[in-house]
KOLPADREN-967852 format. One record per residue (C-alpha): residue in three letters; x negated, y negated, z negated. Coordinates in steps of 0.25 Angstrom, whole numbers, plus 5000, padded with zeros to 4 digits. Layout:
BEGIN
ALAXYZ...
***
This chain:
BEGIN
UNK448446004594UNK449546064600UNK449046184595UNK449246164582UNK450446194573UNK451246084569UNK451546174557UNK450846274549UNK451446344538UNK450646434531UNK450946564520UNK452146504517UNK452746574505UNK454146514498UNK454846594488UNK456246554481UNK456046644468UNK455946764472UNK456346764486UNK455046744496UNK455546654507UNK454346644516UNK452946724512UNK451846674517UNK452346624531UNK451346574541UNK452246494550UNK451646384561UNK452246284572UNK451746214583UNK452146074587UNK453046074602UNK453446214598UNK454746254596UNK454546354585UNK455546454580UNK455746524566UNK456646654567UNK456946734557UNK458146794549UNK458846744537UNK458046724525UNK456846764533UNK456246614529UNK456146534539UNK456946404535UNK456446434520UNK455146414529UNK455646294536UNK456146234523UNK454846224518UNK454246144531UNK455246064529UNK454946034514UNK456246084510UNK455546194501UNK453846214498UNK453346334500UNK452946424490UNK451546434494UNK451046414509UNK450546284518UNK451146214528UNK450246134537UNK450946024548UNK449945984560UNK448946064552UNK448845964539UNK449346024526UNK450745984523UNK451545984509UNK452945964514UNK453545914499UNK455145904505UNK455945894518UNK455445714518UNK454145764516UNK454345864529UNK454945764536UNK453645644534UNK452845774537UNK453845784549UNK454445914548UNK456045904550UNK456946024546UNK458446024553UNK459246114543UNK460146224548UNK461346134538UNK460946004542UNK460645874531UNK461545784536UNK462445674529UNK463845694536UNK464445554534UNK463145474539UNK462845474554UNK461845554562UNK460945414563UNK461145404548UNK460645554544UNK459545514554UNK458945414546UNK459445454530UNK458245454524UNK457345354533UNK456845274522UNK456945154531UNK458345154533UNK458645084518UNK459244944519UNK459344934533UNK460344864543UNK461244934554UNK459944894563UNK459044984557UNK460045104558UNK460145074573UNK458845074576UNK458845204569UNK459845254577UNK459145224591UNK457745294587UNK458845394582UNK459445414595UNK458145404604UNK457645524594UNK458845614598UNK458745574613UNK457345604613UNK457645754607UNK458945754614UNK459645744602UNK460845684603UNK462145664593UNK462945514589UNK462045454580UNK463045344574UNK464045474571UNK464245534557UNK463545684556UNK464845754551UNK465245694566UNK464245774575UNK464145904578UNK463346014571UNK462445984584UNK462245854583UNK462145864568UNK460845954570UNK460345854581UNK460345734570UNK459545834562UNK458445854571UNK458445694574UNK458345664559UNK456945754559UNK456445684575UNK456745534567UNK455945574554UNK454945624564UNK454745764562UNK453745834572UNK454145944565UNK455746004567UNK456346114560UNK457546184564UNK458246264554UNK459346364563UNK459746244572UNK460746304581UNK461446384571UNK462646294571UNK462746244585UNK463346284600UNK462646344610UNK462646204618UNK461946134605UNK460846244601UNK460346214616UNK460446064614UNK459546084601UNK458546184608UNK458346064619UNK458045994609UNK457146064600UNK456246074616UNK456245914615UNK455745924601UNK454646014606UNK454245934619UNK453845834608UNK452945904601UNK453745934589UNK453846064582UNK455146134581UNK455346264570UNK456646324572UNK457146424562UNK458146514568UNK458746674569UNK459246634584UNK458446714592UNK458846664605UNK458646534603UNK457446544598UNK456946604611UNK457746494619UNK457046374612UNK455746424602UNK454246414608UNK453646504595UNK454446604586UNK454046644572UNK454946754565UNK455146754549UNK455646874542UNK455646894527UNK455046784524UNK453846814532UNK453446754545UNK453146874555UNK452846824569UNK452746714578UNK452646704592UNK452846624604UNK454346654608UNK453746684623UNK453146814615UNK454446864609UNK455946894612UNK457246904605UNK457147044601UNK455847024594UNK456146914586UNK457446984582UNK456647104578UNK455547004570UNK456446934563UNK457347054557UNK456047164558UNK457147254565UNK457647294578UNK458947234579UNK460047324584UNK460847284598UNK462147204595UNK463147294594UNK464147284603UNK465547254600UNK466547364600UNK467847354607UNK469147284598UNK470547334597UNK471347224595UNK471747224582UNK473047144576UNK473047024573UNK472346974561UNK472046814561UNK472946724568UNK472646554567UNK473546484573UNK473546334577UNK472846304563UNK472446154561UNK471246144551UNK470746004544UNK469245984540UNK468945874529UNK468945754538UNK470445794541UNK470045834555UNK470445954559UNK469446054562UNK470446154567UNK471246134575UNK472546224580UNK471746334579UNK472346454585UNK471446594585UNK471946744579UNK470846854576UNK471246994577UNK470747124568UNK469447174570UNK468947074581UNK467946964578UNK468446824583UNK467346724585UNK467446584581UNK466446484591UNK466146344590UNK465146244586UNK465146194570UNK466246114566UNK467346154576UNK468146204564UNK467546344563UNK467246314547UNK468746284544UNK469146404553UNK468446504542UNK468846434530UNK470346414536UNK470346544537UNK469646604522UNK470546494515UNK469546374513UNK470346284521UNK471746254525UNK472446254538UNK473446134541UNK474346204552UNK474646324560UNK474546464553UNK473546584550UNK473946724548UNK473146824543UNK473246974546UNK474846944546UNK475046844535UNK474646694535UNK473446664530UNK473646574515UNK473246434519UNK471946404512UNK471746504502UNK470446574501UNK470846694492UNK472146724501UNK471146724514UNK470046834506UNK471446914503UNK472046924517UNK470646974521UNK469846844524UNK468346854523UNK467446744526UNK465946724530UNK465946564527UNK464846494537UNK463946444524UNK463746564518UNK463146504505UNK464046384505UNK465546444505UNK465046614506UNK464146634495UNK463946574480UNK462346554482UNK461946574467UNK462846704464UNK462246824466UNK462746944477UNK463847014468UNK464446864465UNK464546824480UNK465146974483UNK466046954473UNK466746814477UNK467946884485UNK468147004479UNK468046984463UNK469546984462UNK469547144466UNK469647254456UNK468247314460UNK467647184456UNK468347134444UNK469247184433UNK470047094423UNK469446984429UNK468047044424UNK467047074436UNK466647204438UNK465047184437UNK464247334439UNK465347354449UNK465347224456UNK463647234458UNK463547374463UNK464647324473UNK463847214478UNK462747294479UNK463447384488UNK463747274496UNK462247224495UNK461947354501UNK463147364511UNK462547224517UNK461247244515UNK461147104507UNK459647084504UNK459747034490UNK458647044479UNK459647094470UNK461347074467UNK461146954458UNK460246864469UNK461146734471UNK461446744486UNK460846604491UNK459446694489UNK459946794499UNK459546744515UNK460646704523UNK460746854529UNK460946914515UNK461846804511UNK462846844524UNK462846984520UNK463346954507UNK464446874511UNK464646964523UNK464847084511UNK465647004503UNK466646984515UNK466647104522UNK466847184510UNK468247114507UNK468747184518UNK469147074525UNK470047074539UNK469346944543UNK467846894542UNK467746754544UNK466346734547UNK465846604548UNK464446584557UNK464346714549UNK462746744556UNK462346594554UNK460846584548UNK460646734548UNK459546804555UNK459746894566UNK459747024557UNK460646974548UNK461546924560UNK461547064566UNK462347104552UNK463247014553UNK463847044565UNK463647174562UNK464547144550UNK465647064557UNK465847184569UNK465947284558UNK467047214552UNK467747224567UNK467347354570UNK468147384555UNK469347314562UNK469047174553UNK469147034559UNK468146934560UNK468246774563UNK466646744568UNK466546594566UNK464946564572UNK464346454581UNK463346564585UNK463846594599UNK463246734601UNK463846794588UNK464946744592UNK464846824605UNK464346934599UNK465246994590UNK466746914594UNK467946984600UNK468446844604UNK467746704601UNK468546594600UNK468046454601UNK468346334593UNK468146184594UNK468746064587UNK469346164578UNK470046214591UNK469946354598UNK469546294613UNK469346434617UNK469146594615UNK468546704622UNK468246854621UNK467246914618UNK466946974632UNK467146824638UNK466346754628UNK465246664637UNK464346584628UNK464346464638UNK465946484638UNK466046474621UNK464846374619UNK465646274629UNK467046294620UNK466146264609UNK465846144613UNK467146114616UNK467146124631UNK468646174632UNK468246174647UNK467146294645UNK468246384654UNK467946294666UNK466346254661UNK465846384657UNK466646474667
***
């Protein structure tokens, strides 16, 4: 028995139009395993997930769960079949309490008492001791931390019974501390014979948790392996079919002048709590400053106080010498503002519009691009097509809408259209997230070009090793307050991930 796959899925082909997803795949899992899907973005693999998990139906192609047959219709049909998927944006209703999101849906729960929920609660509890799960049961969602959120979404598979469990890039949003807490708990999920799929681009943590690897590219499935037969490098080269280049190393900075200077700014989030809270920090020309911290620590209002989506209440901002107008998107893209928002199809891009459209969103007040009001089309299309070239956006052609580019493509095109306004400051938002290791590699590359070109760049990203990796300082915030900052050359993982979490102590703990 143990032998046997849990899941089979076989010549797996899903198209969307005329863009091929998966072609013919072959992909197959064992129960007890922890089994991990790599690859880059739009290389397949969640449109692959997706369909186990009846969010889409193949195209053509089988799937087989403990060897029988399987039409999986929707994601309640997955779940009777017991196939449970936890999204990378989880499904969970704020305003109702983790117990509640628990068991919305349970036909049962209908016209019962107060008793019925407790009960609920208890086999709730004894579920998330059992995988040592924990998080406040009776606590609203909007509450908890994006840890404990995702540790409510694995329960809600583990309580509809799925013997099955998909994780869809799980530790892109959380600390250090929190991806380990989840990796303990994926091994308890293993120990009890279920089978875990894992879609991620993180190599190491693929190393540090995975039994068996299976890398996607282009759509195609092109090797599987147990993860004792492999290394990093190799899956680095499978996944992007390149040698990847050594990082380069940062160059030496000379201080330049001042450029950005916060000081003692109070920020307040819907609630009317403040998310910021006397922030103090400056940013000088042509250094990267790194923004750490776990998810909702006030890193969001941060980038949109700065690009003019959100007001301040106290304290000033100058900007290159003047202070910055108080919430006002236009005057921020005029001082030289650009931003790199951390939804890049929510608040970056307009999904439906095509690539000339999107580049044009900042720019179509200029000269070159519009005349009495009239925009300047032939010239407007060779233009993009420059910069189509310029960034090497893969795109069928100019008039694609962008939400059919992969995530990669899609960041290049916003990464075009910002860079090429010149700007004196990028703020970049978790500018990497999603994206494959390829496409990552061209982000960075992007951000020190523009510090190398004596540009400024405010790196906001949970991922600790970019942040390392291209920051001349990183500062760390927490309850919308810098508890601490280090230099690049000081930077100690252990150090920043204890700040994180809001150990002020971390000199004394982590020295």
């Amino acid at each position: 028995m143990h032998n046997q796959y849990s899941v089979e899925m076989r010549q797996i082909v899903k198209q969307f139009g005329s863009v091929m997803a998966n072609d013919l795949v072959d992909f197959r899992a064992k129960a007890g395993q922890i089994h991990a899907l790599l690859g880059e973005n739009g290389a397949g693999k969640s449109t692959m997930m997706c369909m186990l998990s009846g969010v889409y139906k193949p195209t053509s192609g089988d799937i087989l769960l403990h060897g029988e047959m399987t039409k999986i219709k929707s994601p309640k049909d997955a779940i009777r079949h017991g196939v449970g998927m936890v999204f990378q944006n989880f499904r969970l209703v704020q305003t109702l309490t983790a117990a509640e999101n628990i068991v919305l849906g349970d036909k049962s729960s209908f016209w019962r008492g107060g008793r019925w929920l407790k009960n609920k609660q208890e086999e709730i509890e004894a579920i998330a001791q059992q995988f040592g799960l924990t998080f406040p049961v009776n606590r609203p969602i909007w509450q908890l931390s994006v840890g404990e959120q995702q540790r409510v979404e694995i329960v809600k598979t583990l309580y509809r019974g799925a013997s099955l469990i998909i994780l869809d890039e799980p530790t892109s949003v959380l600390t250090p501390g929190e991806a380990e807490q989840l990796f303990t708990t994926l091994q308890h999920m293993k120990n009890e014979g279920k089978t875990v799929i894992l879609t991620t681009h993180k190599l190491k943590e693929v190393m540090a948790s995975s039994d068996h690897i299976s890398v996607m590219r282009k759509g195609k499935l092109i090797h599987s392996m147990e993860k004792s037969a492999t290394n990093e490098r190799e899956l680095a080269q499978l996944m992007v079919g390149k040698e990847l280049g050594e990082s380069m190393p940062l160059l030496a900075r000379t201080s330049g002048k001042r450029l950005l200077d916060v000081s003692e700014v109070d920020v307040y989030a819907e609630q009317g709590r403040k998310s910021l809270d006397r922030l103090s920090f400056h940013v000088d020309e042509g250094e990267i400053v790194g923004i750490a911290g776990v998810a909702g620590n006030g890193q969001k209002e941060l980038a949109e106080m700065l690009t003019g989506l959100k007001t301040w209440k106290n304290g000033a901002i100058a900007f290159n010498g003047e202070p910055l107008t108080n919430g006002s998107v236009r005057s921020a893209i005029e001082a030289g503002i650009a931003h790199v928002p951390e939804n890049r199809m929510k608040s970056g891009l307009a999904g439906t519009l095509g690539i000339v459209d999107n580049l044009l969103f900042k720019s179509y007040r200029n000269v070159e691009r519009s005349r009495f009001g009239m925009l300047r089309i032939s010239k407007n299309r060779a233009w993009s097509a420059s910069l189509v070239q310029q960034f090497d956006i893969k795109t069928p052609n100019l008039d694609t809408p962008v939400q059919q580019l992969s995530g990669g493509n899609q960041q290049k095109l916003l990464f075009a259209r910002e860079i090429h306004q010149q700007p004196l400051l990028m703020v970049a938002v978790h500018p990497t997230q999603g994206l494959d290791v390829g496409a990552t590699e061209g982000v960075h590359q992007l951000l020190s070009e523009m510090r190398e070109n004596g540009k400024s760049v405010l790196l906001i990203s949970e991922d600790l090793d970019e942040v390392i990796k291209l920051s001349d300082r990183i500062i760390v915030i927490f309850n919308g307050q810098m508890v601490g900052e280090v230099a690049r050359e000081q930077a100690d993982r252990e150090k920043i991930g204890m700040y994180m979490a809001g150990l002020q102590n971390a000199e004394g703990a982590a020295g």
